[in-house]
C-alpha positions, 0 to 999 in steps of 0.5 A: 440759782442758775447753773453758772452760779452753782459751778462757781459755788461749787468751785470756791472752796478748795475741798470741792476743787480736791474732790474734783482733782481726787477724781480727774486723777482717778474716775469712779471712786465710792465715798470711803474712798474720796472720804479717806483722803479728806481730813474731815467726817463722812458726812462733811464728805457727802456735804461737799459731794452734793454740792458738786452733783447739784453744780452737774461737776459729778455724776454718781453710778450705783452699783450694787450698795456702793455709790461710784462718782465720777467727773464731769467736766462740761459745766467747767467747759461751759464755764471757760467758754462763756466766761473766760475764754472771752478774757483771752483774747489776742488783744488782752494777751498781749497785754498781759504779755507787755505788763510781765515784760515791763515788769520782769516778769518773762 
């Protein structure tokens, strides 16, 4: 499986993408504290966890006994830059823009 397909796994399902926002709002969070916010087993946590380390979008730090998650948003960078940037360009902007308009949209 290639990185990009790991990032786009990870980035299915809206757990994972929580998990991310969970620690885009606050860096460094152990276990218990992303798990008390999730509506699901410390084991269903530490699942979804893995799959986000395995995409390199966490990385984890130990210190001492507790285990301390962090984001990394490089593999989302390359993400955006290999596939959609190239979708944003001037052309199919104003594309876009012409179908709101044409339906109301603006």
């Amino acid at each position: 499986m290639s990185d990009d397909d790991r990032v786009f796994k990870a980035l299915a399902d809206p757990t994972r993408r929580f998990l991310l926002d969970l620690l885009f709002a606050r860096d460094g969070r152990t276990l218990s504290e992303l798990e008390s916010e999730l509506e699901m087993t410390r084991y269903g946590a530490m699942k979804h966890l893995k799959v986000l380390e395995e995409a390199g979008l966490v990385i984890t730090r130990r210190s001492g006994r507790e285990k301390h998650h962090f984001l990394n948003p490089v593999p989302i960078r390359l993400i955006h830059d290999r596939w959609i940037d190239k979708y944003t360009e001037r052309q199919v902007s104003a594309l876009t823009e012409l179908k709101h308009k044409l339906e109301g949209n603006t």
